[in-house]
C-alpha positions as CSV (number, residue, x, y, z in Angstrom):
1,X,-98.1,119.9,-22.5
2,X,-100.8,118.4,-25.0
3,X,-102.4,115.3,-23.2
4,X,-102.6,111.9,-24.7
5,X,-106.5,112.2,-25.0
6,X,-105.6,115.5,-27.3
7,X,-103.4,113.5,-29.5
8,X,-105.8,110.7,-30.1
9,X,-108.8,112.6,-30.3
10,X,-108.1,115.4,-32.3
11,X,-106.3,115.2,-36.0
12,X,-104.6,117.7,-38.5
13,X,-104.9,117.6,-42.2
14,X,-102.2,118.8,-45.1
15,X,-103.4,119.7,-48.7
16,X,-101.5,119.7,-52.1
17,X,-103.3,121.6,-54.6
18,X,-102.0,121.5,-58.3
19,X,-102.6,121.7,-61.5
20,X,-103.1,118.4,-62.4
21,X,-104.5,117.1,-59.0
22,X,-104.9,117.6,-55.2
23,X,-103.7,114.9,-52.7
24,X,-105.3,115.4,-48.7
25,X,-103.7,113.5,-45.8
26,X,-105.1,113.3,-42.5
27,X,-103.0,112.5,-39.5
28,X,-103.1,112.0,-35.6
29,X,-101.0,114.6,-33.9
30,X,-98.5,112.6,-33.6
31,X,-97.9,112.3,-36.8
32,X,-99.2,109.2,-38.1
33,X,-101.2,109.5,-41.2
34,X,-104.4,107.7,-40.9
35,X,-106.4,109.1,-44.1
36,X,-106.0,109.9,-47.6
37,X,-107.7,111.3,-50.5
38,X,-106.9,112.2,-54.1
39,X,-108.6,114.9,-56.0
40,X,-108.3,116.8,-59.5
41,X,-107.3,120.3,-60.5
42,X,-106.9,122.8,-56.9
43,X,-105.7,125.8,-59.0
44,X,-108.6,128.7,-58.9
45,X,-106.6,129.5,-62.5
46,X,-107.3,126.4,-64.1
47,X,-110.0,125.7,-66.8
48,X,-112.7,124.9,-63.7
49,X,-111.9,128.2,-62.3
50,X,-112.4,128.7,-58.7
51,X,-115.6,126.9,-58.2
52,X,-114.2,123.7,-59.6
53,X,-111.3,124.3,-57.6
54,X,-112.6,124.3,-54.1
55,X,-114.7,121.4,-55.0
56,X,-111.5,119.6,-56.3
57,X,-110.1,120.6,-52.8
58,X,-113.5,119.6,-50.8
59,X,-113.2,116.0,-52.7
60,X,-109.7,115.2,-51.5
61,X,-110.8,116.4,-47.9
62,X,-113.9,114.4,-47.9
63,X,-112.1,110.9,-49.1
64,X,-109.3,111.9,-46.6
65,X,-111.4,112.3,-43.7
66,X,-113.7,109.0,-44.7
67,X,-110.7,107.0,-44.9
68,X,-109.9,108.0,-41.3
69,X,-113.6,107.7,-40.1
70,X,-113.5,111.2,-38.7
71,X,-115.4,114.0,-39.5
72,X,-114.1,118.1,-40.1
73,X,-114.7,119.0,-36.7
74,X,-112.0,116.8,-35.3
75,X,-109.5,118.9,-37.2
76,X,-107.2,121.0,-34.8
77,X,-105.0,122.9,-37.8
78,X,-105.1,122.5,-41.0
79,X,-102.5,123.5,-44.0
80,X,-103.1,124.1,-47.7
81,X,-100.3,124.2,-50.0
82,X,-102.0,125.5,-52.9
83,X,-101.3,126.3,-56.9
84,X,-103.2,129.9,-57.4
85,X,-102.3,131.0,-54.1
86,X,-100.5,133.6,-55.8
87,X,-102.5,137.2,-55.1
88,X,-103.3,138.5,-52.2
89,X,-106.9,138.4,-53.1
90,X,-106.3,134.6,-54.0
91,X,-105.4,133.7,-50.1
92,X,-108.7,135.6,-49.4
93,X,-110.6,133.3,-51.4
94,X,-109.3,130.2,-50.5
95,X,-109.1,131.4,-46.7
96,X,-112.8,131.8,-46.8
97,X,-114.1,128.8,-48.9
98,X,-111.9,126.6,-46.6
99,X,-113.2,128.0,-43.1
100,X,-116.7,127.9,-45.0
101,X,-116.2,123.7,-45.1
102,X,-114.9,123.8,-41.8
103,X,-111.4,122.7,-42.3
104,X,-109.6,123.1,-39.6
105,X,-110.4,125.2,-36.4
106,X,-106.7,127.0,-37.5
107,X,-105.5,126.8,-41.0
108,X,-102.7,128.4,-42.9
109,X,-102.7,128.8,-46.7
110,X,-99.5,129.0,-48.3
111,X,-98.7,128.9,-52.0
112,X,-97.5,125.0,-53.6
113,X,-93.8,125.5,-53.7
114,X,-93.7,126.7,-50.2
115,X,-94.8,123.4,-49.3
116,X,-93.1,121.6,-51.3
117,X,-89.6,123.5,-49.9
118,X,-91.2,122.8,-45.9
119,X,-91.4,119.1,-47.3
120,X,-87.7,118.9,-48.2
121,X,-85.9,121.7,-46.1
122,X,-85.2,120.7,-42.6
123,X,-86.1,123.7,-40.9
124,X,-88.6,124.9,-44.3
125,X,-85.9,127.8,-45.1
126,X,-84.4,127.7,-48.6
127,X,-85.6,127.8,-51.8
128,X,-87.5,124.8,-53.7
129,X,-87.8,124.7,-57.2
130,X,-90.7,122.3,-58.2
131,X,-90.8,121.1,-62.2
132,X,-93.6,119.0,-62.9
133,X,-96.5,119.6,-65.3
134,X,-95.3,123.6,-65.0
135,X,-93.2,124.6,-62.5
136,X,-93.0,126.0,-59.1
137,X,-90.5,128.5,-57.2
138,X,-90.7,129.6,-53.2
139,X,-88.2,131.1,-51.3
140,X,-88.3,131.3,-47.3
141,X,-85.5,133.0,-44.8
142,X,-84.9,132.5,-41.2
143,X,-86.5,135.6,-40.7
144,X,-89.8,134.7,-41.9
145,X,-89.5,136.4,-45.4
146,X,-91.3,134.5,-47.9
147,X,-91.3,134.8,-52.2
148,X,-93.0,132.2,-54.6
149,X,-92.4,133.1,-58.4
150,X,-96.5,132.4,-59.5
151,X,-96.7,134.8,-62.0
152,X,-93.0,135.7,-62.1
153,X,-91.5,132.3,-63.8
154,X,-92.2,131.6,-67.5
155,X,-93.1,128.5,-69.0
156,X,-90.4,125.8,-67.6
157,X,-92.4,122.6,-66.6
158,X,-92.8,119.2,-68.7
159,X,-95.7,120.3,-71.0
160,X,-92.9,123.5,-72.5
161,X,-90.3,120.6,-73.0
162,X,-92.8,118.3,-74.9
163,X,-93.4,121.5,-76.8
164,X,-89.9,122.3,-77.5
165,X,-89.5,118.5,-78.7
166,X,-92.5,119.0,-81.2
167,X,-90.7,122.4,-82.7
168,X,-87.4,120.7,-82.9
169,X,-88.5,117.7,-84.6
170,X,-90.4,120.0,-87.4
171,X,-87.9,122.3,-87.7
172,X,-85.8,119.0,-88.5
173,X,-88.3,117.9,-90.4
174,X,-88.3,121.0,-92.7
175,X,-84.3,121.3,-92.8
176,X,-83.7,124.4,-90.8
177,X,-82.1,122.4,-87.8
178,X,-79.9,119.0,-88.4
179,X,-81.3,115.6,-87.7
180,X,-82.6,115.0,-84.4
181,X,-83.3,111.2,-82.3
182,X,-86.4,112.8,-81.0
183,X,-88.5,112.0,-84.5
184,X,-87.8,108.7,-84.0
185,X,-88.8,108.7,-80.6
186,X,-92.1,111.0,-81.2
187,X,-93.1,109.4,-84.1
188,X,-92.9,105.8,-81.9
189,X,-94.4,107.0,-79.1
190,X,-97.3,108.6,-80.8
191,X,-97.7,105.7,-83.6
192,X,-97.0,107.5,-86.3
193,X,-95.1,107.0,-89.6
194,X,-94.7,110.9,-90.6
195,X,-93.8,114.1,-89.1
196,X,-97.1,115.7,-91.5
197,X,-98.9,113.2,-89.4
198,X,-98.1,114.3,-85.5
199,X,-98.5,118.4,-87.1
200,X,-101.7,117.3,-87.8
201,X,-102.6,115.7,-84.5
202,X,-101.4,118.6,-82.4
203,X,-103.2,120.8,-84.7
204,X,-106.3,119.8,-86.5
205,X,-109.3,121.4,-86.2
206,X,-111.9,119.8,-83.8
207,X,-109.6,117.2,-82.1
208,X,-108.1,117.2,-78.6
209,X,-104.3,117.6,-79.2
210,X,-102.4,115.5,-77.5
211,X,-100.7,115.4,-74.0
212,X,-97.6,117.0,-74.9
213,X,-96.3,116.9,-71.2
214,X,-95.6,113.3,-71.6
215,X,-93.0,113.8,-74.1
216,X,-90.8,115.5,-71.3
217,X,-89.3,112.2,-70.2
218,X,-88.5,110.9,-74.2
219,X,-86.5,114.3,-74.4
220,X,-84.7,113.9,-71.2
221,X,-83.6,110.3,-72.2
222,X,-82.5,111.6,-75.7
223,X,-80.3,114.3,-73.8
224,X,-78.7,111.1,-72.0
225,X,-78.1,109.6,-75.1
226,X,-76.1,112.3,-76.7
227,X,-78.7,113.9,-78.7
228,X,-77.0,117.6,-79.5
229,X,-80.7,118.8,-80.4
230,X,-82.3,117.0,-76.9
231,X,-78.9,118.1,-74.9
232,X,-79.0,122.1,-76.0
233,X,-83.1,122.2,-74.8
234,X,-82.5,120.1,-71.6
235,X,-79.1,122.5,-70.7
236,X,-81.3,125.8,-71.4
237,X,-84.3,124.5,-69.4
238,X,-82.1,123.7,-66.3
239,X,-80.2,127.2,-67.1
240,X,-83.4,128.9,-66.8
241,X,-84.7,126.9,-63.6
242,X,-81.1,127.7,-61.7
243,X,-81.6,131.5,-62.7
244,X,-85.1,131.8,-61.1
245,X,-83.7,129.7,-57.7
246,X,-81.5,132.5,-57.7
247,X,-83.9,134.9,-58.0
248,X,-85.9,133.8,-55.4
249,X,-83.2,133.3,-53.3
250,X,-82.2,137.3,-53.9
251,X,-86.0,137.8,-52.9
252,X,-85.5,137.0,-49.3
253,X,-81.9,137.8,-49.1
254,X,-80.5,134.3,-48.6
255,X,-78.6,134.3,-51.7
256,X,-75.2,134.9,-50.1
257,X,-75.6,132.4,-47.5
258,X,-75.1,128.3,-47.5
259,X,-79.2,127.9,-48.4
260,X,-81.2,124.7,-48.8
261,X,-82.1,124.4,-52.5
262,X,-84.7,121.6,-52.7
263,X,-86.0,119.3,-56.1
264,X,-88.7,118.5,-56.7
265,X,-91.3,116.9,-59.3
266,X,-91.3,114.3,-61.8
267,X,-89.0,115.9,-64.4
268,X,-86.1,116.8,-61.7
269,X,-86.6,113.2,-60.3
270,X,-86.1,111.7,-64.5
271,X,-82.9,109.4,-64.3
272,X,-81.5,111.2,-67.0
273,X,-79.4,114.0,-64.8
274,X,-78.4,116.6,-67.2
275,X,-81.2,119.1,-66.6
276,X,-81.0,118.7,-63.3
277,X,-77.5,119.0,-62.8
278,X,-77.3,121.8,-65.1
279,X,-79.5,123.4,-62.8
280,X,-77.5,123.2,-59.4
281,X,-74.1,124.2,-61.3
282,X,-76.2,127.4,-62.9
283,X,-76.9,127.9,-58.9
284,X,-73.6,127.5,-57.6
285,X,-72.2,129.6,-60.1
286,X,-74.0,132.2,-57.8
287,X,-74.3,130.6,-54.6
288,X,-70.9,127.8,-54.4
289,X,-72.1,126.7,-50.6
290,X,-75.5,125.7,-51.9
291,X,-77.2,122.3,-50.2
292,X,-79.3,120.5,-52.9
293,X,-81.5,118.0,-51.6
294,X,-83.9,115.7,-53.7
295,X,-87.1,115.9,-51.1
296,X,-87.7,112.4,-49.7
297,X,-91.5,113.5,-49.1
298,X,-94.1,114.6,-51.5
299,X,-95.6,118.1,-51.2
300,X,-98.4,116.8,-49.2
301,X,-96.4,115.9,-46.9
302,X,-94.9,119.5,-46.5
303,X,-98.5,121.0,-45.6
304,X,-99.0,118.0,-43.1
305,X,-95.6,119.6,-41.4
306,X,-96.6,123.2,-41.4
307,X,-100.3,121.9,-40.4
308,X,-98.3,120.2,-36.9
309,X,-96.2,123.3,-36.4
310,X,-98.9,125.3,-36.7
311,X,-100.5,122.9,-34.2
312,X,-97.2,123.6,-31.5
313,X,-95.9,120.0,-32.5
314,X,-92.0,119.9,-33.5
315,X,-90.9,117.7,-36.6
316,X,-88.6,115.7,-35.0
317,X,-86.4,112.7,-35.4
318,X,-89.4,110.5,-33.1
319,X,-92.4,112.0,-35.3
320,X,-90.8,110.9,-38.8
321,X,-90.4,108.1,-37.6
322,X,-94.1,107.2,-37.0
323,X,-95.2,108.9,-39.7
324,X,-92.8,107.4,-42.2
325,X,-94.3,103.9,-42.3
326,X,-97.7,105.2,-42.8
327,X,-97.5,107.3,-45.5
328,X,-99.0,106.2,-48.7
329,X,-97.5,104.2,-51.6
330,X,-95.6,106.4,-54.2
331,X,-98.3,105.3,-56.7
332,X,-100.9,107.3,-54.4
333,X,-99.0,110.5,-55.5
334,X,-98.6,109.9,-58.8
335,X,-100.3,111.6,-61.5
């Protein structure tokens, strides 16, 4: 039995590491949240590499743990939920940086969509599929058997739709495919009056391009509207997502059985439902007894829960309760 002095003295800390940024929380052990911290880029395979990584992680840490006016020693357990935790050789890395800064006096590493599927799975079995700026697969059983697609999955997240939307709309443009709403929409969005003119800002020489990622959400409303060109991309991008849910879920031998299959990121959480849905009916084609659940709490949140089991503490009706009101405004997770 953990004494009251241990849960007010001593505090655990979940990490979200992705592409795009890395979110810390710090919490008492019984679950409140009392510090948070936002970093960039926590993938050792992005353009930093691994040294700009861990500082990326280190960042978030440090704001967390300033926030709640503690310092790293006072960290019982510690969970990193981590993009580029995908190698064996990866976990060593990070495993070693992160006991190098003193993170925890236990931690766990696990790869990003296994926290994201702890965060929305009950009892953190299932599989999650994770769609944001790329995309993220992990697949846990009951027995402890654990897959996440990393390498596996090809290119399925919000910056491959805005680049399916560019090709479509110059493919229009050139008469090989009918007319398609999404010029209008690009050529508004990006403030331009010709198709010529958006080639030329994705590809002219010595400019950045720009952030095609953000055109995810313009197809996805198109789709909604009745767009045949925006509907046929959206319905093969959720094909493709509910095939590698059932992959993973063939990885750890759950796929016969009523799983949890968890949602999340910003493109499965798009009003527009047609690439989600076509998702979950690709899965139940497979798997009819399937439980889809949109996860209520962010990724972040996930590691926080495996950083408290880790610490012996159960995630229970009580805990949620406390920790609920103290999490951080949506905006805080946002990218």
């Amino acid at each position: 039995m953990r004494t009251h002095t241990e849960y007010t003295m001593t505090y655990i800390l979940g990490v979200d590491g992705g592409n795009t940024k890395t979110i810390a929380l710090v919490a008492r052990m019984d679950g409140t949240i009392v510090g948070a911290g936002r970093g960039g880029c926590g993938d050792i395979y992005g353009r930093a590499g691994p040294d700009g990584a861990i500082a990326e992680i280190e960042r978030a840490v440090a704001a967390a743990l300033a926030v709640a006016a503690t310092a790293a020693s006072a960290l019982s357990t510690s969970a990193f939920s981590l993009a580029g935790a995908d190698w064996p050789e990866d976990f060593v890395l990070f495993e070693s940086e992160i006991r190098r800064l003193g993170f925890g006096r236990a931690i766990t590493v696990v790869n990003d969509a296994l926290g994201a599927l702890r965060a929305g799975s009950d009892d953190g079995t299932g599989v999650s599929v994770v769609c944001g700026t790329g995309i993220a697969i992990g697949a846990r059983a009951a027995d402890g058997r654990l897959w996440h697609g990393s390498f596996w999955l090809e290119p399925l997240g919000a910056h491959e739709l805005g680049r399916r939307m560019l090709r479509a709309v110059l493919r229009a443009a050139l008469g090989l495919d009918p007319p398609t709403t999404l010029t209008t929409r690009m050529l508004a969005f990006y403030g331009r009056e010709q198709v010529e003119q958006l080639l030329h800002a994705f590809t002219a020489r010595g400019v950045t391009p720009p952030n095609a990622s953000q055109l995810a959400r313009l197809l996805l409303d198109e789709a909604d509207c009745g767009d045949p060109t925006a509907r046929r991309i959206a319905i093969e991008h959720g094909q493709a997502l509910g095939d590698y849910a059932l992959a993973g879920a063939r990885q750890v031998g759950i796929v016969d059985l009523p799983f949890t299959l968890v949602l999340a990121g910003g493109v499965l959480r798009h009003p527009a439902r047609l690439l989600a849905e076509t998702l979950v009916a690709r899965v139940r084609l497979a798997a009819p007894d399937v439980q889809v659940v949109e996860s209520r709490f962010e990724p972040a949140v996930g590691a926080l829960f495996l950083a408290l089991e880790l610490a012996g503490v159960a995630i229970d009706a009580p805990l949620l309760a406390r920790m609920t009101p103290t999490l951080p405004p949506v905006a805080f997770f946002a990218t």
